[in-house]
C-alpha positions as CSV (number, residue, x, y, z in Angstrom):
1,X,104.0,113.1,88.0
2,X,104.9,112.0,91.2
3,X,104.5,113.0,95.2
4,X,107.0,115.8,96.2
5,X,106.6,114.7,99.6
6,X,109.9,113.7,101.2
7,X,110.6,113.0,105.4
8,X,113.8,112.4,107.2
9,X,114.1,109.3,109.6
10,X,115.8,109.7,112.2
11,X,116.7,106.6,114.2
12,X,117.8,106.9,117.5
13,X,119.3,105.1,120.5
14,X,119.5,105.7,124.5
15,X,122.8,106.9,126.1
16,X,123.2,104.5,129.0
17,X,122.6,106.4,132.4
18,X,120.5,109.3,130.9
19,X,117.7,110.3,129.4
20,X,119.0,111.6,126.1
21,X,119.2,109.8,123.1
22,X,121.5,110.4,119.8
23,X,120.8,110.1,116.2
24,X,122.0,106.9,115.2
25,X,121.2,106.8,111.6
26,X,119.1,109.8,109.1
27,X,117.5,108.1,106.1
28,X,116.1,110.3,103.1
29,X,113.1,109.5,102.2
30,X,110.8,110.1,98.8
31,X,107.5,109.7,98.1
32,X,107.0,107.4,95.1
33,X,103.1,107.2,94.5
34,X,101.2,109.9,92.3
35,X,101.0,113.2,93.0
36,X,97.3,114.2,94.9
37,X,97.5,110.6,96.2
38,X,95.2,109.2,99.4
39,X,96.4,107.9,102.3
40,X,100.1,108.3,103.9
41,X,103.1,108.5,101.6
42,X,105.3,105.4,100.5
43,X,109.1,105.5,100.0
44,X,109.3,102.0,98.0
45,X,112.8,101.6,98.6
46,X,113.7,101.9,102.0
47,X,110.1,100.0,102.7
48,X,108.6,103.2,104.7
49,X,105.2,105.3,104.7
50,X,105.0,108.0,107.0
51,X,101.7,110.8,107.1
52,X,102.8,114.7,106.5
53,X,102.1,117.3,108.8
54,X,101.3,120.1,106.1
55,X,104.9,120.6,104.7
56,X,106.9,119.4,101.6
57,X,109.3,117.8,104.2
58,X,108.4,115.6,107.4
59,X,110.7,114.6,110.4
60,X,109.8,111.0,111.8
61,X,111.6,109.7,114.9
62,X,112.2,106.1,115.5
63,X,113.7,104.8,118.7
64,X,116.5,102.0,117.5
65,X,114.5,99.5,119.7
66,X,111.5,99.9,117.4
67,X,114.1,99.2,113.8
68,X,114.8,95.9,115.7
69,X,111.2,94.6,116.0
């Protein structure tokens, strides 16, 4: 059986001359190793791993300059 673990990336980028920033892209993610696993979870396919916070679904930001490196 596997991880129901699942997060939403959110990438993001700067508006020019302030200091918001908009969602550039949202990625679904799913957790593909074994349910009760160790460690953070792994979405094989989109070549992510991100740690929960306590709930079935996670929101991790990423700055667009961070995608990039």
């Amino acid at each position: 059986m596997s991880c129901k673990h699942r997060a939403l990336l959110i990438i993001t980028r700067d508006v020019r001359g302030t200091t918001s920033n908009l969602a550039k892209k949202r990625i679904e993610l799913q957790c593909g190793e074994p349910a009760g696993h160790d460690g953070p979870h792994r979405d094989s396919e989109h070549d992510e791993t991100w740690t929960d916070r306590g709930s079935d679904l996670t929101h991790v930001l990423r700055p667009e300059d961070e995608e990039e490196a």
